[in-house]
C-alpha positions as CSV (number, residue, x, y, z in Angstrom):
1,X,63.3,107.1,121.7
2,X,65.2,105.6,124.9
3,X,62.6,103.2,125.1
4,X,63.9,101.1,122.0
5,X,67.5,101.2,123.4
6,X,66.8,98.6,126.4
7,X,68.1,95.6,126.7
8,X,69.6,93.0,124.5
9,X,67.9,93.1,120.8
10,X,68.0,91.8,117.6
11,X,69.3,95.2,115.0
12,X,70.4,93.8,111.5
13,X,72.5,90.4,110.0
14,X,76.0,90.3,108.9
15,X,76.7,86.9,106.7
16,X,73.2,85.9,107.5
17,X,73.8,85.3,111.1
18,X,71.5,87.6,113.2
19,X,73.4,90.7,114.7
20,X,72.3,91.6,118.8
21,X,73.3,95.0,120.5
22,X,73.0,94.8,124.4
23,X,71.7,98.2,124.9
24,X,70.5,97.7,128.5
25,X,74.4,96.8,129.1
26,X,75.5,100.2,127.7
27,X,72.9,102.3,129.6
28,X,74.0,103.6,132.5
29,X,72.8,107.0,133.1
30,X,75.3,108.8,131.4
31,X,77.9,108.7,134.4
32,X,79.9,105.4,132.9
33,X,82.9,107.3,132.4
34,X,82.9,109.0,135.6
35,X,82.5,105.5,137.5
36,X,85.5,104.4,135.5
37,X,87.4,107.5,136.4
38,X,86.8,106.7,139.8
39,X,87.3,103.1,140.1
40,X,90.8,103.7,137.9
41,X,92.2,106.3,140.5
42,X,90.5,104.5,143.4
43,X,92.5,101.7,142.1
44,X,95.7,103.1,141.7
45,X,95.4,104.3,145.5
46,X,95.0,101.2,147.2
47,X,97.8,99.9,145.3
48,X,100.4,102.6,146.7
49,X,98.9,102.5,150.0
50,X,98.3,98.8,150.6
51,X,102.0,98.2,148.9
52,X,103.1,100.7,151.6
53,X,101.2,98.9,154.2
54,X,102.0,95.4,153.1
55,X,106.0,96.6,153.1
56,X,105.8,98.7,156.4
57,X,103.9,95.4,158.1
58,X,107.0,92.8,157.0
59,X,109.6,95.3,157.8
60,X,108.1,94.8,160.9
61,X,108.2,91.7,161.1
62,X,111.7,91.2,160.0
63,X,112.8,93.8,162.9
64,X,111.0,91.3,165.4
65,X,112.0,87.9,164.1
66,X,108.6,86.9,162.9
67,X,108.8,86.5,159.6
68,X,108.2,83.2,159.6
69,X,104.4,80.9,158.2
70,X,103.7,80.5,162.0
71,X,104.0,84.1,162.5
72,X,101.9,85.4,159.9
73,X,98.8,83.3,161.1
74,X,98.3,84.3,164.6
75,X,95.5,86.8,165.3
76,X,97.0,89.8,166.2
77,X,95.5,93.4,164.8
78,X,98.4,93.6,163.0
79,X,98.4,90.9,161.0
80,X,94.6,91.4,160.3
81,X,95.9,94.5,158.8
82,X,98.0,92.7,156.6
83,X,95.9,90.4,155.6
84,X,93.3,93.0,154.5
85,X,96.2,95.6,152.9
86,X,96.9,92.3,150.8
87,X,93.6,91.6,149.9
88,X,93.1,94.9,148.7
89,X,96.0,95.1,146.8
90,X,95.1,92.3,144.6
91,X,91.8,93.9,144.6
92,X,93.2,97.3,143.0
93,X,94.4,95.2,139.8
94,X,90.5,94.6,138.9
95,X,90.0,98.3,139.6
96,X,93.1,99.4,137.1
97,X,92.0,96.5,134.5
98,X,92.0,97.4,130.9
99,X,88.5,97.7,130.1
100,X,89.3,97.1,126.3
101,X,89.8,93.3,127.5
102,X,87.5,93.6,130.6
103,X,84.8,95.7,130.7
104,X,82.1,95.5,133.6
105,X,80.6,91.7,133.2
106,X,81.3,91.5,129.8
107,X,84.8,89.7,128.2
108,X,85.8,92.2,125.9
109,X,87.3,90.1,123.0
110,X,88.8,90.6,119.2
111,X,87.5,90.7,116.2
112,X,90.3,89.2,115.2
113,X,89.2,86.3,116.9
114,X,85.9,86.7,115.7
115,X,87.3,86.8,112.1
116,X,89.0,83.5,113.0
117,X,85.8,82.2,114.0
118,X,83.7,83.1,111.5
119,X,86.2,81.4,108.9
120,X,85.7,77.9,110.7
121,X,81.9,79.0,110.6
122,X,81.6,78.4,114.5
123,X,79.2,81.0,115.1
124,X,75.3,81.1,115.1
125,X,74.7,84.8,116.0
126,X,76.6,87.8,117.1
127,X,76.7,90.4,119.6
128,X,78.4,93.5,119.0
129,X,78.7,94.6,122.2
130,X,81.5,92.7,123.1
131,X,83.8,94.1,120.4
132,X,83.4,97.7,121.0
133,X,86.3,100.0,122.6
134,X,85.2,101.0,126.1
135,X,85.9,105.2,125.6
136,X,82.9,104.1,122.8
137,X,81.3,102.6,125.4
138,X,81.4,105.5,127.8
139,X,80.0,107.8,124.6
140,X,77.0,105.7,123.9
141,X,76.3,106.0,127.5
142,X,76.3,109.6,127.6
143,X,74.8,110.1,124.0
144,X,71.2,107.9,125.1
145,X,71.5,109.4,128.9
146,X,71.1,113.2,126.7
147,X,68.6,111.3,124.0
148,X,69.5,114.8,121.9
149,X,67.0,115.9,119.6
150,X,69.8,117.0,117.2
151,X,71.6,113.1,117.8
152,X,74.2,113.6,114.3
153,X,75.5,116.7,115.4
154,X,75.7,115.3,119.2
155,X,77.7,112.3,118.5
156,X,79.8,114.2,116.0
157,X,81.1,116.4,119.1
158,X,81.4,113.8,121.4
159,X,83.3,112.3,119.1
160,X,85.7,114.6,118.2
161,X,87.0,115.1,121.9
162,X,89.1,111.7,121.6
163,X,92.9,112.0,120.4
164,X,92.7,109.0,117.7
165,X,89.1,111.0,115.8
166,X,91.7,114.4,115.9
167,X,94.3,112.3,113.9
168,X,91.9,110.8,111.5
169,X,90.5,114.7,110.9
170,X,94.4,115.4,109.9
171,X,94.2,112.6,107.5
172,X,91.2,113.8,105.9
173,X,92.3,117.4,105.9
174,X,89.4,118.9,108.0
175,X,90.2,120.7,111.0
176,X,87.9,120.6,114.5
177,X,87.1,123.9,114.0
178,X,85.5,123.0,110.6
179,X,83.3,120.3,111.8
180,X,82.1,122.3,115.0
181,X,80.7,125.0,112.0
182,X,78.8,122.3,109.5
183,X,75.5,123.4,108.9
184,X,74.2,120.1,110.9
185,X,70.7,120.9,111.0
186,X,70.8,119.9,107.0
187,X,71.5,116.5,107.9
188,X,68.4,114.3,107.0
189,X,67.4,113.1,110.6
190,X,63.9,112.2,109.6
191,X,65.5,109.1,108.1
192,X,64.9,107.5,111.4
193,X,64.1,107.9,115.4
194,X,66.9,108.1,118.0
195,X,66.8,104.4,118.7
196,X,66.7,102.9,115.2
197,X,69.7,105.6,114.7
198,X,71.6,104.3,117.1
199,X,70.8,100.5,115.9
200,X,72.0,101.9,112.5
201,X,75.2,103.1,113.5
202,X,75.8,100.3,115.5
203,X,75.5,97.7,112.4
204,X,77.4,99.5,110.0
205,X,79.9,100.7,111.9
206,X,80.4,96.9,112.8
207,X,80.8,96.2,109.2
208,X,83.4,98.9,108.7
209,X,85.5,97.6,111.5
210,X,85.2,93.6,110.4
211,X,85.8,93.9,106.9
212,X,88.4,96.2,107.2
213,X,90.5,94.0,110.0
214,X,89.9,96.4,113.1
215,X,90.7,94.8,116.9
216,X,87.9,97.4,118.1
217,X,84.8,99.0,117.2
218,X,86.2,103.0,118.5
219,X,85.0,106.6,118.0
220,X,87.7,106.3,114.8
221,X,85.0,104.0,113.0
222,X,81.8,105.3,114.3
223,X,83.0,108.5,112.6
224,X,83.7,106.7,109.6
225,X,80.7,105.6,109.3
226,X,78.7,108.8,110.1
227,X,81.5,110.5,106.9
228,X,80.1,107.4,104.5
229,X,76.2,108.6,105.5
230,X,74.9,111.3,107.4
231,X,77.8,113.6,106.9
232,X,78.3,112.8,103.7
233,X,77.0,115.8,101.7
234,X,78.3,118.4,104.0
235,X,81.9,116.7,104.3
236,X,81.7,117.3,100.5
237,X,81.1,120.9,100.7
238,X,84.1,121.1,102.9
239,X,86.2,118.8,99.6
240,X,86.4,115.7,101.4
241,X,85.2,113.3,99.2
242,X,84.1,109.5,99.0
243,X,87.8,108.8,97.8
244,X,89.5,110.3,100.8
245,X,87.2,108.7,103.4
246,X,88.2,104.9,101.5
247,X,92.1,106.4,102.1
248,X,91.7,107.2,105.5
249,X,89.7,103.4,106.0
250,X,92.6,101.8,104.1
251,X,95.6,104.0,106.2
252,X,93.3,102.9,109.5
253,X,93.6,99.4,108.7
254,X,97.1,99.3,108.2
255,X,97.6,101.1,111.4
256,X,95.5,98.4,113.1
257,X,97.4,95.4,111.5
258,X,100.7,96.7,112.5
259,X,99.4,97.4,116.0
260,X,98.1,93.6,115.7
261,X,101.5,92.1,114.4
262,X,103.8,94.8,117.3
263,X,101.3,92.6,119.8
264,X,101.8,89.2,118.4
265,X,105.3,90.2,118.4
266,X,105.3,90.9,122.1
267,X,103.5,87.5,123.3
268,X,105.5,85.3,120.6
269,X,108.9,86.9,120.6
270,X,110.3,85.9,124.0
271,X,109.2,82.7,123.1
272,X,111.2,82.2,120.2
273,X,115.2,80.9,120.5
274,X,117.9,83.5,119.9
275,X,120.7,80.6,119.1
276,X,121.0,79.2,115.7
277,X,119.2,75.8,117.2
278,X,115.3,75.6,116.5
279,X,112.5,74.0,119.6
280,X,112.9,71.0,118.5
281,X,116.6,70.9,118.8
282,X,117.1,69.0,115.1
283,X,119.1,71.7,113.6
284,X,122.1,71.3,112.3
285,X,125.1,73.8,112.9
286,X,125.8,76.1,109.9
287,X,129.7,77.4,110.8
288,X,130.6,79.0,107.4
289,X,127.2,80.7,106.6
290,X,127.1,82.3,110.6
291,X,130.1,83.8,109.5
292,X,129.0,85.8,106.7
293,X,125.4,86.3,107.4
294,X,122.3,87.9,109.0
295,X,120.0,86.6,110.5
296,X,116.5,88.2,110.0
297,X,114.7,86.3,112.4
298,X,116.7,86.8,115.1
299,X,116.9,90.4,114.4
300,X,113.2,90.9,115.3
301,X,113.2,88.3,118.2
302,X,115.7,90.9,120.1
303,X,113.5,94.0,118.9
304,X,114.1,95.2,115.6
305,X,110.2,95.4,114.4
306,X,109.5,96.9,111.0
307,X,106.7,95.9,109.3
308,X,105.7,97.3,105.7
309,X,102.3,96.6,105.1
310,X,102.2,98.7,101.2
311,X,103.2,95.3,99.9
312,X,100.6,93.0,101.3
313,X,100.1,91.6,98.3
314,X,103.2,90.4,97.4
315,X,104.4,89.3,100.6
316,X,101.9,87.0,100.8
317,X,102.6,85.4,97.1
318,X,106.3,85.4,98.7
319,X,104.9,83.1,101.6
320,X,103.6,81.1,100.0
321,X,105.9,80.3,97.2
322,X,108.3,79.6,100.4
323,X,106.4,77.5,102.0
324,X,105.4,75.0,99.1
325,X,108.4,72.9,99.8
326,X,111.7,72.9,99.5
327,X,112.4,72.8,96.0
328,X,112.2,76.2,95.6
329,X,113.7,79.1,94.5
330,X,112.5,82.2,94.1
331,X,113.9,85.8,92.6
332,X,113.3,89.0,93.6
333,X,114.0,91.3,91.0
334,X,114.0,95.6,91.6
335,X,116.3,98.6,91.5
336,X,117.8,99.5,95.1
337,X,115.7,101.0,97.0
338,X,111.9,99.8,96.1
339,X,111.7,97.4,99.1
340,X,113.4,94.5,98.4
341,X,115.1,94.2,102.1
342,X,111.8,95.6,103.0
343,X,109.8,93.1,102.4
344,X,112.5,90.4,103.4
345,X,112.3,92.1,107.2
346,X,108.4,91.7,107.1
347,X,108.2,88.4,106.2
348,X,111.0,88.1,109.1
349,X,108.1,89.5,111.1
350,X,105.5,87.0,110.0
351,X,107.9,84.3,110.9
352,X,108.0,85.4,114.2
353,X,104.7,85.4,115.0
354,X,103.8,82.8,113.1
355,X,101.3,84.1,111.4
356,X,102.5,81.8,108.2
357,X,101.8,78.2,107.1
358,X,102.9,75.9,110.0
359,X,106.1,74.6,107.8
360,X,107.6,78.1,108.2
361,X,106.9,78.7,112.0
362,X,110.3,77.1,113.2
363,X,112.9,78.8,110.6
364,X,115.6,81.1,110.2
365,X,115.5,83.6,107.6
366,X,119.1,84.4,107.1
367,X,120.6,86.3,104.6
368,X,124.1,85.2,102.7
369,X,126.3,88.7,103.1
370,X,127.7,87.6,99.6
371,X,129.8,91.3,99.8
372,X,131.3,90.4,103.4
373,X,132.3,86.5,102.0
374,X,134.0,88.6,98.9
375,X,135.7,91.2,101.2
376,X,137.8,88.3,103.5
377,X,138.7,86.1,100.8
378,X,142.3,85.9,99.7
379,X,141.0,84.9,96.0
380,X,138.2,83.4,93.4
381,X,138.8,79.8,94.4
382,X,138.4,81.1,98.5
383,X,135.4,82.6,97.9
384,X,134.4,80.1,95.5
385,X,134.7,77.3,98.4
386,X,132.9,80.0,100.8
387,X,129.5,79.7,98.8
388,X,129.9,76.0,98.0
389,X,129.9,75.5,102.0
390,X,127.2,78.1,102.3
391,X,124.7,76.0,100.7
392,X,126.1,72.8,102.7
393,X,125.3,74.6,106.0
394,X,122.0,75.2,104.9
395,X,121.4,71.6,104.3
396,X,122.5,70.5,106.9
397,X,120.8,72.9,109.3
398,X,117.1,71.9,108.1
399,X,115.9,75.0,109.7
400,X,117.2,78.2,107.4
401,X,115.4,80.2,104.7
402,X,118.6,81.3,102.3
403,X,118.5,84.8,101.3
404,X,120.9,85.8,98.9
405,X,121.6,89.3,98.9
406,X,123.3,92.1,96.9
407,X,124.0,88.8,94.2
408,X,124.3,91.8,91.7
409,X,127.8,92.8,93.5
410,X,129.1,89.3,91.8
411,X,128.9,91.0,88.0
412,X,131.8,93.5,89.6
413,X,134.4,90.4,89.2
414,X,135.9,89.6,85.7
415,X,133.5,88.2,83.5
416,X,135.1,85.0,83.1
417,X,135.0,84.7,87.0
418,X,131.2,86.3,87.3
419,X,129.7,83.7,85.4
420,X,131.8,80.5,86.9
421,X,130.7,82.2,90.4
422,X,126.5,82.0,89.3
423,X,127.1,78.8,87.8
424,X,128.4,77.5,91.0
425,X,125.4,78.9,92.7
426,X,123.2,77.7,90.5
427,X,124.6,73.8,90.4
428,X,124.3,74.3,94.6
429,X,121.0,75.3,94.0
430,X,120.1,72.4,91.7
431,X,122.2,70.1,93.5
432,X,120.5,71.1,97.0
433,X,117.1,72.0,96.7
């Protein structure tokens, strides 16, 4: 019944703190989205026109000579105009917002930063409707305007008309056509009323999306969520089983924590030095090893993002190995081609947006091209001197992470040579940890 969907109420716990859903927020007669359809384009009109004004109006008075303080005050008609194409032109930004970060009255915020929050155990209660995508929003609104008798089979449809639910239908191998045919009225709706339905979805689709390191709540995990219960019997029918739904929820979280690194990436990057010297401006100057190597770091800070996210795991065992100090050295062992570099480049990433311990934050990852070093040396004792300094500059710099890569290449020297090469490398190591 509509009746238990007004108004801010208390619908379930997550970690013991008490869960709220502002239902009386969502409710607005089912014509949400059309009012943001409205304001959006209304929006984007008074920007071209009071722009258009705004520029017609100083053209003006540049033609005249008045484009001067004293000339922009007086009371003329004109310059009321002005004033007001001005005024509205700021005002069209609030009309084009994006409503994932401000929605109506409400602050839209993370739940990343709710994560964050919930670590330092600053938070007495929750309210859900602040972390929900506003296109949800706008269904919710529709869905308790309608108050269907068939509700399952009513959200499923409205549902499906989003782009990012199509996709997630690919990746479980169902097509829309399929799910507009499920036999819906098997689904088990006695279970519950309208209201405490919608309460239900709202709490366990707010458990899918927390634990699983969504930014939103969106139609994507409400239709998880719907898979993993009501649907679950008929999606089975169809061969979609338990196990594909826990794929899809694992590819959908990797999606989401690349989405979250590219925008980390985007605030933190221009913020990050391209020259060899770090914010603090105590690094050293590493000649020899600029010469003969890449710099991973600086690679992403001027746009070359690639972030795996298969190898979680053991990127963040390389993190932290890294960051214990600097008496360490650690080997990456694999056959070309598994992801070494790979995972290099990611952790390249992490550096970036400093999304690692705070130790790690202000380094260069930069990687020793030990074939290039090779390539332009006249002979053994050349190159030999080339990697002795190597390790110098990265003393001496205090702000580089030394990769050394392809060291495999070195067995292609004469034996005798190969191993006097690794032992030098190995004393440097010893010598300069």
């Amino acid at each position: 019944m509509k009746k238990d969907l007004r108004g801010k109420k208390l619908i379930g716990k997550y970690s013991k703190l008490p869960l709220y859903m502002n239902w009386g927020y969502v409710r607005e007669g089912g014509i949400r989205q059309f009012e943001n359809s409205i304001s959006f384009f209304l929006g984007r009109i008074l920007q071209v026109g009071s722009l258009l004004v705004i520029i017609f109006l100083l053209f003006v008075k540049l033609s005249t000579g008045d484009l001067l303080f004293i000339g922009l005050v007086d009371n003329s008609l004109q310059d009321l105009f002005g004033w007001i194409a001005a005024v509205l032109f700021i005002y069209s930004f609030y009309l084009v917002r994006n409503r994932n970060e401000f929605l109506d009255n409400i602050r839209h915020t993370s739940l990343n930063s709710l994560r964050t929050k919930l670590g330092e155990k600053r938070m007495k209660s929750i309210e859900i409707t602040n972390y929900l995508n506003y296109s949800l929003v706008d269904i919710l609104d529709k869905l308790i305007a309608k108050n269907p008798i068939d509700y399952v089979e009513e959200f499923v449809q409205e549902l499906m008309k989003h782009k990012n639910v199509d996709v997630l239908l690919f990746r479980l191998g169902i097509s829309k056509q399929k799910m507009k045919k499920l036999n819906y009225s098997r689904v088990d709706e006695t279970l519950s009323h309208f209201g405490s339905f919608m309460d239900e979805v709202a709490v366990g689709s707010f458990g899918i999306a927390i634990e699983n390191n969504f930014g939103y709540i969106d139609e994507r995990v409400v239709f998880i969520y719907l898979a993993k219960t009501y649907l679950k019997q008929l999606l089975l029918e169809e061969e979609v089983n338990p196990d594909e739904i826990e794929g899809a929820i694992l590819w959908m979280a990797s999606e989401e924590k690349k989405k979250h690194y590219f925008n980390l990436w985007k605030k933190k990057a221009p913020l990050k030095p391209t020259s060899i010297v770090n914010r603090a401006y105590t690094s050293g100057f590493a000649g020899t090893l600029n010469k003969f190597s890449r710099d991973f770091t600086n690679e992403v800070i001027k746009g070359d993002f690639r972030i795996s996210i298969a190898r979680e795991k053991e990127l963040e065992e390389l993190i932290q190995k890294v960051s214990q100090g600097e008496k360490n050295a650690i080997l990456m062992v694999g056959e070309s081609g598994v992801g070494k570099t790979s995972l290099i480049k990611s952790m390249a990433v992490r550096m970036v947006v400093e999304d690692v311990p705070d130790n790690l934050q202000d380094m260069r990852l930069v990687g020793f091209d030990v074939s290039k070093a090779s390539a332009t040396s006249k002979n053994i004792d050349s190159f030999k001197t080339k990697i002795q300094k190597v390790f110098e500059d990265t003393v001496k710099a205090k702000n580089i992470i030394l990769v050394l890569e392809d060291i495999v290449q070195l067995l292609g020297v004469r034996d005798d040579l190969a191993g006097e090469v690794i032992g030098i490398m190995i004393d440097s190591i010893d010598r300069y940890k």
